[in-house]
C-alpha positions in Angstrom: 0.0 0.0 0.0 1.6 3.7 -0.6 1.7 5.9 1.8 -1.1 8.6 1.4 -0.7 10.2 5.5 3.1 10.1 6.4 2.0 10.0 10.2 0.8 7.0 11.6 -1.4 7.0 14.6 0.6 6.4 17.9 0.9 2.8 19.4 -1.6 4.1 22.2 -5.2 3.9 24.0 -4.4 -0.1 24.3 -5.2 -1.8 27.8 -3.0 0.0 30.1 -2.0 -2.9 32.4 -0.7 -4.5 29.3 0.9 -8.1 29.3 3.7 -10.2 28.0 2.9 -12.9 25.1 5.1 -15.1 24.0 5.6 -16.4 20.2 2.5 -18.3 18.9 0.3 -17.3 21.0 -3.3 -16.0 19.8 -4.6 -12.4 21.0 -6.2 -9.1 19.9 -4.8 -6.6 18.6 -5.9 -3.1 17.6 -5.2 -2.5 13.6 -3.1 0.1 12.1 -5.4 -0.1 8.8 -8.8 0.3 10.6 -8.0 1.1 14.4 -10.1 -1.9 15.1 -9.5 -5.2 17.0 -8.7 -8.0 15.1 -7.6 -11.8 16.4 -4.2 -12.3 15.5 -1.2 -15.0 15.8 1.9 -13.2 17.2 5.0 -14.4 15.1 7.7 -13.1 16.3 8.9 -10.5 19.5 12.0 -8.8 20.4 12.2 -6.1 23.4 13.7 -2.7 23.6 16.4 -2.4 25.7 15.7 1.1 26.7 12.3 1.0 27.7 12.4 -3.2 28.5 8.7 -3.2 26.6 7.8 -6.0 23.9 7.1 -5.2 20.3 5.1 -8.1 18.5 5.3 -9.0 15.0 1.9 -10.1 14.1 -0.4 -11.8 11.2 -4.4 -11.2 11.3 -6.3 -13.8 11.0 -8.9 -12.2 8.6 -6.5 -10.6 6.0 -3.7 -11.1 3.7 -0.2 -11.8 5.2 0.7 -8.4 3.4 -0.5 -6.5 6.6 1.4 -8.4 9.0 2.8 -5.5 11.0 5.3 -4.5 14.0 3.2 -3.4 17.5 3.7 -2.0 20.3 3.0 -4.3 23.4 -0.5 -1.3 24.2 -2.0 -2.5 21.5 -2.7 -6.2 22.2 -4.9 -7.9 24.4 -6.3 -11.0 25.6 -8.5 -12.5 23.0 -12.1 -13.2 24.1 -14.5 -15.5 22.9 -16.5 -13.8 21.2 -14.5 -11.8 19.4 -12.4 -15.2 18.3 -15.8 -16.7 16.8 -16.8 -13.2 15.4 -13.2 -13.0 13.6 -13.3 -16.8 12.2 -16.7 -16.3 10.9 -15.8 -13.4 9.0 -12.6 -15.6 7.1 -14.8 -18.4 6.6 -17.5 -16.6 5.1 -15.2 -14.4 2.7 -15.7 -11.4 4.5 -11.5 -11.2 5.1 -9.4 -8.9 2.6 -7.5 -11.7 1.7 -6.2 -15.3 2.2 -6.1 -16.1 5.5 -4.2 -19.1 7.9 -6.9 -21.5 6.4 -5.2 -24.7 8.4 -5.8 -23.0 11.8 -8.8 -21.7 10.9 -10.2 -25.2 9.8 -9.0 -26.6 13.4 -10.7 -23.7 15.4 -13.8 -23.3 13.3 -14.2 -27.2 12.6 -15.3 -26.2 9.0 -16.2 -28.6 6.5 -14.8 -30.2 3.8 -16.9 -28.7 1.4 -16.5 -25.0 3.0 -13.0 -25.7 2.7 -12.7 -26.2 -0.5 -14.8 -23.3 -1.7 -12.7 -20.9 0.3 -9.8 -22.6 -1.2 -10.9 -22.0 -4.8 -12.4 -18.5 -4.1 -9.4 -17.2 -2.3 -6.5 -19.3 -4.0 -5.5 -20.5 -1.0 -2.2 -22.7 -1.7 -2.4 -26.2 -1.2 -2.5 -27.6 2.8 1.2 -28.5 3.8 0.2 -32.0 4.5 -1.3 -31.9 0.9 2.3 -31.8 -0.7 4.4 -34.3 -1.5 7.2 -35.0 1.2 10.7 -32.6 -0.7 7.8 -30.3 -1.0 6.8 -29.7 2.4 10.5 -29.6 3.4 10.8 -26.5 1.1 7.9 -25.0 2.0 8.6 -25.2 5.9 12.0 -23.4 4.9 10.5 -20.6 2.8 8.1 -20.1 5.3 10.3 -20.0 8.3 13.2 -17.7 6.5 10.3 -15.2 5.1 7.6 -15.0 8.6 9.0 -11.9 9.2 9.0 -9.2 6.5 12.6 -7.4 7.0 12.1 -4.0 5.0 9.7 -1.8 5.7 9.2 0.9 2.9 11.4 1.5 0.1 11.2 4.8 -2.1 11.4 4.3 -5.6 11.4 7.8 -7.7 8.6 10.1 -6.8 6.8 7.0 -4.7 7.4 5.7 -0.8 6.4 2.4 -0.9 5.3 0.0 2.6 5.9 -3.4 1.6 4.3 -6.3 1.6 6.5 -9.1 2.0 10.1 -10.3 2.9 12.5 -9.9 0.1 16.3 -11.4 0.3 18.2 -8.5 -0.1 22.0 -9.4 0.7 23.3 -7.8 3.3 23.6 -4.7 5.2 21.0 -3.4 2.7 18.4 -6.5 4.3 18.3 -5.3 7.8 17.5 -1.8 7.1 14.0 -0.6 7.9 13.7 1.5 4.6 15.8 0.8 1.1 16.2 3.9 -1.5 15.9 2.0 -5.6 16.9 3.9 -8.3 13.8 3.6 -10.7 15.7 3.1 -14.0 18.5 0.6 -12.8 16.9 -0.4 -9.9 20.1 -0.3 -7.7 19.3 -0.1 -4.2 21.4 2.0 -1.4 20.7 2.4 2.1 20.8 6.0 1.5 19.0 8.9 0.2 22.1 10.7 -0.7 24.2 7.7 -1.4 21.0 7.0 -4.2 21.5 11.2 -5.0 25.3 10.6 -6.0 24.3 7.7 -8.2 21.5 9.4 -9.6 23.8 12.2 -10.8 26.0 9.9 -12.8 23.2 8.0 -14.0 22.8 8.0 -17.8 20.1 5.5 -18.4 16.3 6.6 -18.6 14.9 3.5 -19.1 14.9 0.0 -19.0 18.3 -2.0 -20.5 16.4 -3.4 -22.8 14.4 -3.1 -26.7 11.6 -1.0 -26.8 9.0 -3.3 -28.5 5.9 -1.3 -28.0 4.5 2.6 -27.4 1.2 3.5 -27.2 0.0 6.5 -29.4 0.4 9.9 -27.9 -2.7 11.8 -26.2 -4.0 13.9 -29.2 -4.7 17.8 -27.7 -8.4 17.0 -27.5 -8.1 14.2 -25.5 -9.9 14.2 -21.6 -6.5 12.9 -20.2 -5.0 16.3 -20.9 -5.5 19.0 -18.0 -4.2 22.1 -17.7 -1.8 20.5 -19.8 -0.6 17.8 -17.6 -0.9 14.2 -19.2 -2.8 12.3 -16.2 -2.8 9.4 -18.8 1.0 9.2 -20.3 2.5 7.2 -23.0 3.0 3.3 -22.1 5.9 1.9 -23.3 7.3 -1.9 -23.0 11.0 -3.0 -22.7 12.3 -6.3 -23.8 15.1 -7.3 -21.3 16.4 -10.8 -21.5 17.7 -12.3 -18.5 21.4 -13.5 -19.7 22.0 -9.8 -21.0 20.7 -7.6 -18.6 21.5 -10.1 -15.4 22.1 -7.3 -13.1 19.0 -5.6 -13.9 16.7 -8.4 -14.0 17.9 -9.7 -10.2 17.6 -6.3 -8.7 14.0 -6.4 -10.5 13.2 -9.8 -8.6 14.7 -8.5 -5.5 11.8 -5.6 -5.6 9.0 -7.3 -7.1 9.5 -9.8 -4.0 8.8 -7.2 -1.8 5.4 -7.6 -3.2 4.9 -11.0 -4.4 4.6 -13.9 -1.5 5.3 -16.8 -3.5 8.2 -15.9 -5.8 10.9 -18.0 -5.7 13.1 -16.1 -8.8 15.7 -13.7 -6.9 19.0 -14.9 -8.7 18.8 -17.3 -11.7 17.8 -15.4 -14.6 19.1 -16.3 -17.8 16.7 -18.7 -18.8 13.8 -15.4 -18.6 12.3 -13.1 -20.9 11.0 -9.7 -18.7 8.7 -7.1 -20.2 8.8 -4.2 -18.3 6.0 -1.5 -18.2 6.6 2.3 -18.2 4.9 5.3 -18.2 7.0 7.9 -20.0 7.6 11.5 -19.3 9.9 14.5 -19.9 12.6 12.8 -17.2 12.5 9.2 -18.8 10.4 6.1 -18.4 9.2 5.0 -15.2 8.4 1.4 -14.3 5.2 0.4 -13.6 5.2 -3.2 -13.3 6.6 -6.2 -15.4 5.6 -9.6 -16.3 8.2 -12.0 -17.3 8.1 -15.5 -19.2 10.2 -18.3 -19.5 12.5 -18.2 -22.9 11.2 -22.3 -23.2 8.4 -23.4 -21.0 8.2 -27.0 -21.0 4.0 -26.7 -19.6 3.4 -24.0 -22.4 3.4 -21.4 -19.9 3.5 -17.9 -21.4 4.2 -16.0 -17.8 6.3 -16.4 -14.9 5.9 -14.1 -12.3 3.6 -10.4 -13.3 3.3 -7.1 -10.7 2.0 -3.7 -11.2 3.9 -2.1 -8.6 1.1 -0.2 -5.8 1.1 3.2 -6.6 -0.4 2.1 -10.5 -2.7 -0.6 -9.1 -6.6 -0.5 -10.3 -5.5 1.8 -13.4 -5.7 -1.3 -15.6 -2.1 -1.8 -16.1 -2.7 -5.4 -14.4 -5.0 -6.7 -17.3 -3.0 -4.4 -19.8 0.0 -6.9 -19.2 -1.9 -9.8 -19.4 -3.3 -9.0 -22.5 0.4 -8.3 -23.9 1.7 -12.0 -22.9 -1.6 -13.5 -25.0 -0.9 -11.2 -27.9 2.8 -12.7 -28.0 1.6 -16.1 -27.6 -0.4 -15.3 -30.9 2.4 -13.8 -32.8 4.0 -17.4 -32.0 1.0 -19.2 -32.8 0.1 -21.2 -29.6 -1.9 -20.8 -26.6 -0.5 -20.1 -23.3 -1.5 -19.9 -20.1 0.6 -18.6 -16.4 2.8 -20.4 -14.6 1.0 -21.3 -10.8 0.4 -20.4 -7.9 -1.4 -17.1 -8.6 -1.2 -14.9 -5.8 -4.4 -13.4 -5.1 -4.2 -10.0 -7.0 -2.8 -12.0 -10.1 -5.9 -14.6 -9.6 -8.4 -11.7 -9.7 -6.8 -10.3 -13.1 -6.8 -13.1 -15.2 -10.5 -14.3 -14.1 -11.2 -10.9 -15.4 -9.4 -10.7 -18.4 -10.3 -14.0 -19.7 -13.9 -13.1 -18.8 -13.8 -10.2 -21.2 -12.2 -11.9 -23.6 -14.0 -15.2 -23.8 -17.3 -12.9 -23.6 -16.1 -10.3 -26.6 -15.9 -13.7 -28.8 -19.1 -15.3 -28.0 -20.8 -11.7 -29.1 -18.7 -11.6 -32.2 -19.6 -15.2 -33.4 -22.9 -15.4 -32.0 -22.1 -17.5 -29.4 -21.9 -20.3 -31.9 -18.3 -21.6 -31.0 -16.4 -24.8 -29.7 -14.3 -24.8 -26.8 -11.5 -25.1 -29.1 -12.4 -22.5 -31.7 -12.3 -20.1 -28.2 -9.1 -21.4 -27.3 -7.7 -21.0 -30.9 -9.1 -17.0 -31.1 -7.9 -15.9 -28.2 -4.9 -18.1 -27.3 -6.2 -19.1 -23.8 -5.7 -22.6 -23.2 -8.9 -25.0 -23.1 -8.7 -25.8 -19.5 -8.8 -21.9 -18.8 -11.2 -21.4 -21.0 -13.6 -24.0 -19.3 -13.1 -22.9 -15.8 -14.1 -19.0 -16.8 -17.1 -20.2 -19.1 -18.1 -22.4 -15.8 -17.7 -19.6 -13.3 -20.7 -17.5 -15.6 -22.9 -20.5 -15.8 -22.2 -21.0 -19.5 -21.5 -24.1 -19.9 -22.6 -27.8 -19.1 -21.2 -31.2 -18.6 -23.0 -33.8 -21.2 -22.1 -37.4 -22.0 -18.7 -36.6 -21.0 -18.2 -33.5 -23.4 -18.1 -29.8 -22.4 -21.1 -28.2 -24.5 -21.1 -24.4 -24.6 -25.0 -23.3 -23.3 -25.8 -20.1 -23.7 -27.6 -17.3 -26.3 -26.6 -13.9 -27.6 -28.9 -12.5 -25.0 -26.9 -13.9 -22.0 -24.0 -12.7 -23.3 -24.8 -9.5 -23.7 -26.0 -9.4 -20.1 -22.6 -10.8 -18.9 -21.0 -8.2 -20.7 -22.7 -5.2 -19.6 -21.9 -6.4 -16.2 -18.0 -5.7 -17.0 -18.5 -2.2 -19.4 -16.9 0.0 -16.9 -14.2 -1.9 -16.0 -10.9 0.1 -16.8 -9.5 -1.3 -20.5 -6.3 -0.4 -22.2 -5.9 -1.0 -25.8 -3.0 -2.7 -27.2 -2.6 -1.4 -30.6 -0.9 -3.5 -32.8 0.3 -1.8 -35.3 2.8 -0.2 -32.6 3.9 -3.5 -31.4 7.1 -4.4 -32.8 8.7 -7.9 -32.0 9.8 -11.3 -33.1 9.5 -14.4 -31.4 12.9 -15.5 -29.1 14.9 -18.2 -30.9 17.2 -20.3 -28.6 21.0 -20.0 -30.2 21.9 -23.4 -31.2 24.7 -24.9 -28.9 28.2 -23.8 -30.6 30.4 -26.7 -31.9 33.8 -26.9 -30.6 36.9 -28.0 -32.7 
């Protein structure tokens, strides 16, 4: 989330006889986001040796592991039993902002199996530990012991402060500080603001070390976007950066986009990925927005790796915008694609929404008289994607062990007026200029 107030209310008007908890236990605390009480698991602790009080690192129940936050000991409390039940009610029904400790929840709330499964496929709640094979849950335990704790707090990148999400493995000394300084065209990151000032001055690159391989048309004087001659809508451009040639680049990319990604594994070994960065370009140069990148051969057809629009450009329709510009290069190399899994939880919403409009633009076009197949083959969405969103509108039935499309043009119309004002960037394709990555034949020696 970006920082919109740079003062945060004070750790105070918690219980005033307040107590000591130790790691793992389950109390209330009183939310920085809402000022409310919420049930949470406290993580991790450390004491000040000044003042000999506790601050608790803590994870809601309700919400999204991106709020987990640092408290002061005020603001926690005994948990009662109401407000336990109230709080478990509210994941189980949805009513969380996010995907919540579903295997904790599923042994205080005693929910069902079917419950559990629809909050599982409505949230995209990764798989139970005990669900994955044995190496599996090894790895897992070890990502999720080394990254409980998120180590940086904010980083400012350009004109933006950032608070992160998540932990990132940034090396050291530049890990244990609270707030990072990224320089938004190489994305070097310094510990300080004038150490990042110095670099700045020598900097000669304005953009991404890559091939431009796409601008969008320039705002024409007429257009609503201009006022008072500002350009609240500028010029998108995409970079081309492969992996093996801009290494430096595309790790201190990973490094950043971790902050904000909870499962991504990528930090180090990138040479074997395409990334497609996404700027917005001014008078200064071109400033990231977000990226998507793909692996150069995926052996499950996958056509993205890991995608982000960084915070301060979320719900502009960048997200879908970058979506729609991995399916137009799966076209230009004539197969369908589809992204690589898990889907974290903002990436999940996207693509439901983009293959909604997309899958819903072709049934008006064609009259809704299409196969499966002829869906996949128009839009490059792979079949088993293309099922999923056609059942999650009620369009389609099961019948003697074939998928038959059901619906008229009049349904379809109604879906689609349901997503008219969602925000849509074109990709003209006139302005898209690129050509499909070959891998270099291995070179013969002698």
């Amino acid at each position: 989330m970006v920082r919109a107030d740079r003062q945060r209310k004070s750790d105070g008007a918690g219980p005033s006889n307040a107590a000591e908890y130790e790691v793992g236990s389950r109390v209330s605390c009183r939310a920085t986001f809402d000022g409310q009480y919420h049930v949470v698991d406290v993580i991790e602790r450390k004491q000040d040796l000044r003042s000999s009080k506790w601050r608790y690192y803590v994870h809601y129940l309700e919400f999204d592991k991106r709020l987990d936050e640092w408290v002061a000991q005020e603001r926690l409390a005994s948990i009662t039993k109401v407000a336990s039940v109230d709080a478990l009610h509210r994941v189980a029904s949805g009513g969380g902002g996010g995907s919540g400790d579903l295997g904790q929840l599923a042994s205080d709330q005693k929910m069902t199996r079917r419950l559990k499964r629809q909050y599982t496929e409505i949230h995209h709640v990764p798989a139970a530990l005990e669900e994955l094979p044995p190496i599996d849950q090894h790895l897992e335990k070890e990502h999720q012991e080394k990254t409980k704790v998120k180590n940086i707090q904010s980083v400012e990148l350009g004109k933006h402060e950032l608070d992160t999400w998540y932990y990132s493995p940034y090396p050291e000394p530049h890990a244990s500080c609270n707030k990072l300084y990224i320089c938004e065209y190489t994305l070097k990151y310094f510990r300080k603001k004038k150490t990042l000032l110095r670099h700045l001055a020598k900097c000669t690159l304005r953009h991404p070390p890559g091939d431009e391989i796409y601008r969008s048309p320039p705002a024409p004087a007429n257009d609503p976007s201009l006022v008072g001659g500002a350009i609240t809508n500028p010029p998108i451009s995409m970079f081309e950066v492969d992996g093996k040639k801009g290494k430096v680049y595309c790790q201190n990319l990973c490094l950043l986009s971790k902050l904000f990604l909870d499962h991504k594994t990528l930090y180090y070994d990138v040479d074997p990925f395409l990334f497609y960065i996404m700027c917005e370009k001014d008078a200064q140069g071109y400033h990231i927005v977000g990226y998507f990148s793909k692996e150069k051969a995926s052996a499950e057809g996958n056509n993205l790796a890991c995608i982000l629009t960084l915070p301060p450009y979320q719900r502009k329709g960048y997200g879908r915008f970058l979506i729609a510009f991995s399916y137009e290069l799966s076209k230009k190399e004539g197969r369908v694609g589809s992204p690589e899994r898990p889907l974290s939880d903002l990436g999940a919403v996207s693509y439901r929404s983009y293959w909604t409009r997309e899958i819903l633009e072709v049934l008006r076009e064609h009259k809704a008289s299409l196969s499966i197949k002829d869906i996949s083959d128009k839009t490059a969405i792979r079949t088993d994607d293309v099922v999923k969103t056609l059942e999650s509108l009620s369009l389609i039935k099961y019948w003697k062990g074939d998928h038959i499309i059901s619906v008229t043009q009049k349904i379809v119309e109604d879906h689609c007026k349901t997503i008219a004002n969602q925000k849509n960037i074109e990709i003209d394709l006139n302005r898209l200029h690129w050509t499909p990555y070959r891998q270099e034949p291995p070179s013969k020696k002698g």
